[in-house]
C-alpha positions as CSV (number, residue, x, y, z in Angstrom):
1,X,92.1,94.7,98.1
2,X,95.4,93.2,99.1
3,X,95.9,92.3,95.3
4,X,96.6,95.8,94.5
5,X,99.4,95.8,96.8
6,X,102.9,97.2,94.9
7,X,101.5,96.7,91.8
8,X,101.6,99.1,90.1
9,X,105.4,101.0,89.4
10,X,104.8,104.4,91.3
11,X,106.1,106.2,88.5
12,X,103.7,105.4,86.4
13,X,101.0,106.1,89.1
14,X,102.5,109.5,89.2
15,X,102.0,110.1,85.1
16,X,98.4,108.6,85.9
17,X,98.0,111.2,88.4
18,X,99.0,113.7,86.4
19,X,97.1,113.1,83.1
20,X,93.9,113.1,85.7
21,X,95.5,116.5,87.0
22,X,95.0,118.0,83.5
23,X,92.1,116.4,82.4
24,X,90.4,118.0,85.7
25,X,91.9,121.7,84.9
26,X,89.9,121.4,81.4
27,X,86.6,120.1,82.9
28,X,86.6,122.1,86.2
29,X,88.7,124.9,85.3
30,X,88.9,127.5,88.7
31,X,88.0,131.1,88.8
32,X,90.4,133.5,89.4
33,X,93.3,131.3,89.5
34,X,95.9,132.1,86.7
35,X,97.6,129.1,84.8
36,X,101.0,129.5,84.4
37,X,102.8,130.4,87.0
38,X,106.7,130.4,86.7
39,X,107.0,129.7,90.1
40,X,105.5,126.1,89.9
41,X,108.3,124.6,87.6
42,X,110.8,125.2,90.7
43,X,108.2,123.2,92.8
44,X,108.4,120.6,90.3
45,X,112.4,120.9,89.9
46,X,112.5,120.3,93.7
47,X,110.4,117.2,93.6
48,X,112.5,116.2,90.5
49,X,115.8,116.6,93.0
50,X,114.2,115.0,95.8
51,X,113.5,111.7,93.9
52,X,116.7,111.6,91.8
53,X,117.9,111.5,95.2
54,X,116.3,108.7,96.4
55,X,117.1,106.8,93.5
56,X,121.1,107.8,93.9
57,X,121.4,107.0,97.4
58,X,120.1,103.5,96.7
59,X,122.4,102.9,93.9
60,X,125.6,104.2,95.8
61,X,124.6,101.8,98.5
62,X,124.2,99.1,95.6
63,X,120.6,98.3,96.6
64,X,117.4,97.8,94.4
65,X,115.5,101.1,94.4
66,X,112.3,98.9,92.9
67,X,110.1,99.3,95.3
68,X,108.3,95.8,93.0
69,X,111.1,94.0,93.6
70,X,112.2,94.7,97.5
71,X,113.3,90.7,97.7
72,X,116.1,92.4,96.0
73,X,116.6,94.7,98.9
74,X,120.4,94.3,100.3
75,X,120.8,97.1,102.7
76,X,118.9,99.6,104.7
77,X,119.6,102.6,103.4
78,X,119.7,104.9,106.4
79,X,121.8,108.0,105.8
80,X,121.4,111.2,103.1
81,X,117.9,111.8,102.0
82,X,116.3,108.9,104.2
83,X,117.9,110.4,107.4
84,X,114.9,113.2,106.7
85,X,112.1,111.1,104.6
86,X,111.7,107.3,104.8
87,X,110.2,108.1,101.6
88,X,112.0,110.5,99.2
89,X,111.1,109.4,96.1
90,X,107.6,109.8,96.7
91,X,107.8,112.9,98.6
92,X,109.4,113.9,95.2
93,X,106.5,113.0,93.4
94,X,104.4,114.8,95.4
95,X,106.5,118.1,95.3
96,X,106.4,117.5,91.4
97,X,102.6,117.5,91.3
98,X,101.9,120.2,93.4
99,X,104.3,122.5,91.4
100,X,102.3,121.0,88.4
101,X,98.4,121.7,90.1
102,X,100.1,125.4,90.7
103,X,101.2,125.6,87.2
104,X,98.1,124.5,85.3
105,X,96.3,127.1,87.8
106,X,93.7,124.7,88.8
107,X,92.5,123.6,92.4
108,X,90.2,121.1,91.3
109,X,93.7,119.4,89.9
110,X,94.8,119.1,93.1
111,X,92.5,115.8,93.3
112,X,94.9,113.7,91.4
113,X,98.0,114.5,94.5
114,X,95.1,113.5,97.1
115,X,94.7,110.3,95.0
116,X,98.7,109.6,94.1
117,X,99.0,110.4,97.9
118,X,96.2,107.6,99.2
119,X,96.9,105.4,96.9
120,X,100.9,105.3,98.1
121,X,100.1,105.0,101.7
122,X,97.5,102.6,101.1
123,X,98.8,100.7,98.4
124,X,102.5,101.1,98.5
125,X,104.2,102.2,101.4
126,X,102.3,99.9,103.7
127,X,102.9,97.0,102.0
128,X,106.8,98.2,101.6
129,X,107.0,98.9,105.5
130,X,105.7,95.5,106.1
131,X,108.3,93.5,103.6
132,X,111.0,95.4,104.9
133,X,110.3,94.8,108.7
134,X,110.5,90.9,107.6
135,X,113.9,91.6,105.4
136,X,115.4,94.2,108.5
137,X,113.5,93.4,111.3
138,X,114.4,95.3,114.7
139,X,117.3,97.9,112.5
140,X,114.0,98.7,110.3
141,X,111.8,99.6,113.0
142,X,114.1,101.9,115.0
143,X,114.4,103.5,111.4
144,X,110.7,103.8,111.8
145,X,111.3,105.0,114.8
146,X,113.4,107.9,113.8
147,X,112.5,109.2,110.8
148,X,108.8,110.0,109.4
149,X,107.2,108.2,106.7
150,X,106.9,111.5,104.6
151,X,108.6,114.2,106.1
């Protein structure tokens, strides 16, 4: 299934995701949980702010933050957000759909982060790790080293 491989621009994955998210919340609605919740748009803000920042910190260090295109790639970003996540913007997204699952009150919505998260590991950061390892070499893996894939 190696044809799969950064195909598809993760933010459009994540809107993917999320229509499932909503189409599950009609079919599967859950007892006793309460759609709504003003709570859950701060969960979403914060995954908002996480990736923004993701996105900044590549463009201040004039580097492609398309994670298509990473022949583009002309430094390893190492400092700000990536000193905690190697992968903010998608830590973002993930924020962004919990605080949505939470908001339309649903667990059965909760599927589409379980899918937006496999499908990333298996279909995007993998393949990301493995370019950038041939573009950095040994400075990318004591990155790797250091900080975690997620969080």
């Amino acid at each position: 299934m190696n044809w799969l491989e950064r195909k598809i621009p993760p933010l459009l994955l994540l809107f993917g995701c999320a229509a499932l998210m909503w189409q599950l919340a009609q079919w599967l609605p859950t007892p006793g949980w309460t759609a709504g919740n003003p709570w859950s748009g701060l969960l979403v803000l914060a995954g908002a702010l996480v990736s923004v920042s993701g996105v900044l910190t590549f463009r201040l260090a004039r580097t492609t933050a398309n994670p298509i295109q990473l022949d583009r790639s002309s430094s390893l970003v190492q400092h700000g957000i990536y000193r905690l996540s190697r992968n903010p913007m998608y830590l973002g997204f993930v924020f962004a759909l919990t605080g949505f699952a939470w908001w339309l009150g649903s667990l059965s919505a909760c599927v589409g982060i379980l899918v937006l998260v496999v499908w990333l590991n298996r279909f995007q950061i993998t393949p990301e790790e493995r370019a950038l390892q041939q573009i950095f070499g040994e400075p990318y893996l004591q990155y790797c080293q250091r900080v975690r894939r997620w969080l």
